[in-house]
MARDREN-836286 format. One record per residue: residue number from 1; residue in one letter; x, y, z of N, C-alpha, C in turn. Coordinates in steps of 0.02 Angstrom, whole numbers, plus 50000, padded with zeros to 5 digits. Atoms other than C-alpha are relative to their C-alpha. Example, Ala and Ser with C-alpha at 12.3 -4.5 7.8 and 13.67 -1.06 7.14 Angstrom:
2
+-----+---------+-------+-------+-------+-------+-------+-------+-------+-------+-------+
: num : residuo :    nX :    nY :    nZ :   caX :   caY :   caZ :    cX :    cY :    cZ :
+-----+---------+-------+-------+-------+-------+-------+-------+-------+-------+-------+
:   1 :       A : 50045 : 49941 : 50000 : 50615 : 49775 : 50390 : 50045 : 50060 : 50000 :
:   2 :       S : 49958 : 49941 : 49997 : 50684 : 49947 : 50357 : 49961 : 50055 : 50037 :
+-----+---------+-------+-------+-------+-------+-------+-------+-------+-------+-------+
//
This chain:
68
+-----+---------+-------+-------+-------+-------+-------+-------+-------+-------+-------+
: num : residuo :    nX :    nY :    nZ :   caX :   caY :   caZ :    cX :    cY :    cZ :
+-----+---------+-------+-------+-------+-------+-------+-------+-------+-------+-------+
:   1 :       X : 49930 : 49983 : 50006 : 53229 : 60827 : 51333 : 50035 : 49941 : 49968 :
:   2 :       X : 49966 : 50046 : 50023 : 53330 : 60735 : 51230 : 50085 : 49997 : 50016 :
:   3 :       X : 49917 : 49998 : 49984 : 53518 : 60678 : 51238 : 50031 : 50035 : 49962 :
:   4 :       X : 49951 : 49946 : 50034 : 53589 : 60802 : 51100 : 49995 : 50058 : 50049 :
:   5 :       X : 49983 : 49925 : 49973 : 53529 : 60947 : 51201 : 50027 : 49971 : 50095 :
:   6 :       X : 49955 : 50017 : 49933 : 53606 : 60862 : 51374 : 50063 : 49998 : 49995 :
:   7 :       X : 49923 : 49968 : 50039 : 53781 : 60856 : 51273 : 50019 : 50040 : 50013 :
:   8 :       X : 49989 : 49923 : 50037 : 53774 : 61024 : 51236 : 50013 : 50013 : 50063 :
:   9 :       X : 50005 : 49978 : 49947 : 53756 : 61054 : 51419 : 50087 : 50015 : 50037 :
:  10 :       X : 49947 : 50009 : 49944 : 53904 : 61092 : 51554 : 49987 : 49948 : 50062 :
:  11 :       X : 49987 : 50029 : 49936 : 53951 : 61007 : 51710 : 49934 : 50025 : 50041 :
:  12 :       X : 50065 : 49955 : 49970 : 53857 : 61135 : 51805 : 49952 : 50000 : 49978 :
:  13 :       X : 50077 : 50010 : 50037 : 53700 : 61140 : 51697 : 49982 : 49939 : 50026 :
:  14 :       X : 50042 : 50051 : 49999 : 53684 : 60988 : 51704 : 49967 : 49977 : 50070 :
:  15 :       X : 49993 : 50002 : 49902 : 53707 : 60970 : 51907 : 49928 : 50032 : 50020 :
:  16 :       X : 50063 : 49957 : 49982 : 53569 : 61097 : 51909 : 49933 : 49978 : 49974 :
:  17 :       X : 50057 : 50042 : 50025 : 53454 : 61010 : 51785 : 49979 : 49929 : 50023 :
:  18 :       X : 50013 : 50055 : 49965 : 53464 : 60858 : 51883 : 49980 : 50017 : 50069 :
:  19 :       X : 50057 : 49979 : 49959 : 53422 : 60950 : 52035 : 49920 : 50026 : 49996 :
:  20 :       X : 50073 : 49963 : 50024 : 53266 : 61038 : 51958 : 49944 : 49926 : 49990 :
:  21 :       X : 50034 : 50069 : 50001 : 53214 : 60858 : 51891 : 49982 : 49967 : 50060 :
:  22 :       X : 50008 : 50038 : 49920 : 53233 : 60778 : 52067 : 49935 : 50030 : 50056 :
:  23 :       X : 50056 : 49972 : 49957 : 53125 : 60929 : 52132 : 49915 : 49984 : 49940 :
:  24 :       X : 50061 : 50015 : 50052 : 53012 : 60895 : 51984 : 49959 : 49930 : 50044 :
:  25 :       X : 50024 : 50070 : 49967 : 53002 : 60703 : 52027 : 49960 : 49986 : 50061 :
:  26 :       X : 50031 : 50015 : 49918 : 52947 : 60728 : 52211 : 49939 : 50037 : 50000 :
:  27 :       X : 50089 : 49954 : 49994 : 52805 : 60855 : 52168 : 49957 : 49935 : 49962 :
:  28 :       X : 50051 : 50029 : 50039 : 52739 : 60732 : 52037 : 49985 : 49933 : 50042 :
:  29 :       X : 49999 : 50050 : 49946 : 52761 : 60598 : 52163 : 49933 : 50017 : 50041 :
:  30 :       X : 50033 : 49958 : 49967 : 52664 : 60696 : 52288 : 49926 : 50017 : 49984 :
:  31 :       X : 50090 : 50008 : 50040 : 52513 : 60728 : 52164 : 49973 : 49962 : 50000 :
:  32 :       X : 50033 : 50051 : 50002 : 52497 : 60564 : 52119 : 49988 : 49975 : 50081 :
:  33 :       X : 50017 : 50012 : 49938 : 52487 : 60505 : 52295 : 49929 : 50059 : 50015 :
:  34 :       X : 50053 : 49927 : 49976 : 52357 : 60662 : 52324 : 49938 : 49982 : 49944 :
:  35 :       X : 50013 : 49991 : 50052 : 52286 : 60609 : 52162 : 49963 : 50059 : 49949 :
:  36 :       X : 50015 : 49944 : 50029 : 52281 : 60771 : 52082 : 50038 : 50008 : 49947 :
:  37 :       X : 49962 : 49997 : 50074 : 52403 : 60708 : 51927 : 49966 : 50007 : 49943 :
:  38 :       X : 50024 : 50024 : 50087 : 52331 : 60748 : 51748 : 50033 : 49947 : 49968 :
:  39 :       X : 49923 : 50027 : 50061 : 52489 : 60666 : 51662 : 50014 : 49933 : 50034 :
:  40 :       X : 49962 : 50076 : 49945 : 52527 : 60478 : 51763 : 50082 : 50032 : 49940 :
:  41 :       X : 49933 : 50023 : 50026 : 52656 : 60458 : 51602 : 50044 : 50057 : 50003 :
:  42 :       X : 49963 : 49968 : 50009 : 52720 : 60618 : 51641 : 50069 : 49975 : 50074 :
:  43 :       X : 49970 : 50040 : 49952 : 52807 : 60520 : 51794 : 50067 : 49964 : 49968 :
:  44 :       X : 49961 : 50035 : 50039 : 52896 : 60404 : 51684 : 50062 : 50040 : 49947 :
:  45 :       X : 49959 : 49950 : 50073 : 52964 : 60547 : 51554 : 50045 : 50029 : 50071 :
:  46 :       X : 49956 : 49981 : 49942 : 53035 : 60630 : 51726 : 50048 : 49950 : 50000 :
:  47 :       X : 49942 : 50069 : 49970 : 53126 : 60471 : 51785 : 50044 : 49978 : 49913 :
:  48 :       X : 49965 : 50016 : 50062 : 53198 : 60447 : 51601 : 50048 : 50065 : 49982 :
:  49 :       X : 49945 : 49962 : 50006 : 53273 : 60604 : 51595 : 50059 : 50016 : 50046 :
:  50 :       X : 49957 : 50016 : 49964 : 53350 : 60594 : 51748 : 50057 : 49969 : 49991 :
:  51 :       X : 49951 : 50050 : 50007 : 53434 : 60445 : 51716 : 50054 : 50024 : 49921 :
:  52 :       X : 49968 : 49982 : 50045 : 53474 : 60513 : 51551 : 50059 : 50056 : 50019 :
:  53 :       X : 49972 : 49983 : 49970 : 53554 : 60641 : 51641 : 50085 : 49986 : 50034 :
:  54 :       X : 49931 : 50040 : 49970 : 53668 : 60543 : 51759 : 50048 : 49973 : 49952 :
:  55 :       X : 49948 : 50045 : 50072 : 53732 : 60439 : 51609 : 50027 : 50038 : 49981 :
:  56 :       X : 49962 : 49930 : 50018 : 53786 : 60610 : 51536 : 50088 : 49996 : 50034 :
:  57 :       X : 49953 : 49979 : 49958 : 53880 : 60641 : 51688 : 50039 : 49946 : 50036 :
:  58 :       X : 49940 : 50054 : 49976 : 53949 : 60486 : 51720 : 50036 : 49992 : 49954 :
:  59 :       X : 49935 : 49989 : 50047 : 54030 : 60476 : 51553 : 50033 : 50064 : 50003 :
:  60 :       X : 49947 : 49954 : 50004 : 54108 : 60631 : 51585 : 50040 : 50006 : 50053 :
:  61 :       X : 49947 : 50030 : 49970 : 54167 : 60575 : 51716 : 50053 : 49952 : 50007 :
:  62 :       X : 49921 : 50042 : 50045 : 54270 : 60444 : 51650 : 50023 : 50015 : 49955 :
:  63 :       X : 49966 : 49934 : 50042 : 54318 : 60548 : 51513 : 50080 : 50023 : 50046 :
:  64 :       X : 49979 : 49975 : 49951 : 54386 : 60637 : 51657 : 50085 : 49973 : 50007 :
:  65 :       X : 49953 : 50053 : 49987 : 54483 : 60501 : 51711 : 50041 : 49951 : 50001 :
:  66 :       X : 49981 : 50011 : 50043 : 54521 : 60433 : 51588 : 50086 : 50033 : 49959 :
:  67 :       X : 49966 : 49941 : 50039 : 54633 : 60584 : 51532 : 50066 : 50010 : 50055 :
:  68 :       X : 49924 : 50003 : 49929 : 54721 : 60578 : 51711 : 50058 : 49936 : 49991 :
+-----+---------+-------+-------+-------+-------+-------+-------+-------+-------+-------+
//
């Protein structure tokens, strides 16, 4: 996932794609601990979109507040 198509996103989308990720994160967590991961670096690409994520939604939140 890249950051043009997280843009594009809403508030809500995004809220929801950061929950989905989070449930992502804890299964792949979970594997590796179990070690039944194919992917390790798919660990890393998780936790990067995340964060990519939040950043999203924290500038739009000062945006936000900005505007107040």
């Amino acid at each position: 996932m890249n950051v043009k198509e997280i843009r594009e996103k809403s508030v809500a989308e995004l809220n929801e794609t950061l929950k989905d990720l989070t449930e992502d994160l804890f299964k792949l967590r979970f594997r590796h601990a179990v070690n039944q991961l194919e992917n390790p670096m798919r660990l890393n690409a998780v936790k990067k979109d995340i964060a990519r994520v939040k950043t999203v939604l924290r500038e739009r939140e000062l945006e936000d507040s900005a505007k107040s």
